[in-house]
C-alpha positions as CSV (number, residue, x, y, z in Angstrom):
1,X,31.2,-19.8,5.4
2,X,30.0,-19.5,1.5
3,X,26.6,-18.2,1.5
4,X,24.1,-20.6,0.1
5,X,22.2,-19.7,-3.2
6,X,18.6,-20.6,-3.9
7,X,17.1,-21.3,-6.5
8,X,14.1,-19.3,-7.6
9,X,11.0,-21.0,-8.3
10,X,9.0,-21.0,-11.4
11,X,5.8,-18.5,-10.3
12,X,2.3,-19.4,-11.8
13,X,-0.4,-16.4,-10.9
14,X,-4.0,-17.1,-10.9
15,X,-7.1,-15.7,-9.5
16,X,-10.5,-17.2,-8.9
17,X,-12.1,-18.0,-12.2
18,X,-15.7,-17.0,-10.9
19,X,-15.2,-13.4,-10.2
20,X,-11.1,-12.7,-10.8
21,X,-10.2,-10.3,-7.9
22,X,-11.1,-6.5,-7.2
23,X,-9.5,-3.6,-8.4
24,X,-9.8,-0.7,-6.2
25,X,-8.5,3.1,-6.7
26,X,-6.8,4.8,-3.2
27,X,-5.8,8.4,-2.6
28,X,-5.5,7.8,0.8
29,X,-3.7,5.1,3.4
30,X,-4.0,4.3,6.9
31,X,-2.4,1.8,8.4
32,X,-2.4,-0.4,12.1
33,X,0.0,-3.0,13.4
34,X,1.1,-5.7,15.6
35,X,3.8,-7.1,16.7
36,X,3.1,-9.8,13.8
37,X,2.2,-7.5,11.0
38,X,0.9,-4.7,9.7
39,X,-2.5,-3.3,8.2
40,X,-2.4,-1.2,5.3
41,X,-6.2,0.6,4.6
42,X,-6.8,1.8,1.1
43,X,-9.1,4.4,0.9
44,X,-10.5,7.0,-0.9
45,X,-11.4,11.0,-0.2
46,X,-14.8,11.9,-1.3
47,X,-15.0,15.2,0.3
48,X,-13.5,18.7,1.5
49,X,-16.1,20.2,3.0
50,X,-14.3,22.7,5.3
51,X,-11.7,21.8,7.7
52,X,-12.8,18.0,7.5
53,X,-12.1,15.0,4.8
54,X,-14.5,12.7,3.8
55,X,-12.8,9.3,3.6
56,X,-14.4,6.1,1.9
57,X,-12.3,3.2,3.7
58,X,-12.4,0.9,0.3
59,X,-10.5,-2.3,1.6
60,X,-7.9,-3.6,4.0
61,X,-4.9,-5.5,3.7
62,X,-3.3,-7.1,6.2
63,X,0.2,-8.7,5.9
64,X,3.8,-10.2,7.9
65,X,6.4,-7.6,8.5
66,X,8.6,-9.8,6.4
67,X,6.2,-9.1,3.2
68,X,5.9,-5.5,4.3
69,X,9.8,-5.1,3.9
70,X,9.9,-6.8,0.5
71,X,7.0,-4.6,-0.6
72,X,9.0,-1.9,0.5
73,X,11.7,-2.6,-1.8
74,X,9.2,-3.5,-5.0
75,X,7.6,0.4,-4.6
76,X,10.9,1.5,-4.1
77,X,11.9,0.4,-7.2
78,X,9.2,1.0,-9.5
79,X,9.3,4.8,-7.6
80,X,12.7,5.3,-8.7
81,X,11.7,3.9,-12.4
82,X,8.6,6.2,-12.5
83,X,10.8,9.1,-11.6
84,X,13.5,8.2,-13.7
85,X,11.2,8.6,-17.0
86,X,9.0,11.1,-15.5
87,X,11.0,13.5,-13.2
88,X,10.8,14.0,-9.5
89,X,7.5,13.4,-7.8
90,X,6.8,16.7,-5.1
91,X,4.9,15.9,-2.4
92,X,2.7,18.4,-1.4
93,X,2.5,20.0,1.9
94,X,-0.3,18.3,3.4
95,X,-1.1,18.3,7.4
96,X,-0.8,15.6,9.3
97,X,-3.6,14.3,11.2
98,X,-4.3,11.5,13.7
99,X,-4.1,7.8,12.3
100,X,-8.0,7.1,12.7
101,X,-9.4,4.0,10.9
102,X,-13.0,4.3,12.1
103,X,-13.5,7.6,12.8
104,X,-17.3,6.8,14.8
């Protein structure tokens, strides 16, 4: 069976006109899910006192596994431009630690 095309529709972005929509910085993620979707937690570390990490939890999103996937592919993509024009990005060797989104 041919596989069916479709068409792409024309996309118009807009954001509330009374306050536009937030812009928060992350250096840290956390994330949950369900079997329906997934929760991504942006956040950000304020300290290093010690052995412990301060983390600011800034704001949550929460989306469908089938807009988790295409994200996915969109940061894949701009990940493979950045390091095409930039070099390699190194991860450092950070520990792992539990997935805790309200540490109280």
């Amino acid at each position: 069976m041919a596989e069916q095309k479709i068409n792409a529709p024309k996309i118009t972005y807009t954001k509330p006109a009374d306050r536009g929509f937030p812009s928060v910085y992350s250096n840290n993620v956390a994330t949950g899910s369900t079997a329906f979707d997934i929760r991504i937690i942006f956040g950000e570390v304020l300290d290093m006192p010690g052995d412990e990490l301060v983390i600011e939890q800034r704001v949550q999103v929460t989306m469908a596994w089938l807009e988790a996937k295409l994200l996915r592919d969109i940061l894949t993509q701009q990940i493979d431009r950045y390091e095409k024009a930039n070099g390699q990005i190194k991860l450092p060797g950070i520990p792992t630690a539990p997935n805790k989104t309200n540490p109280s």
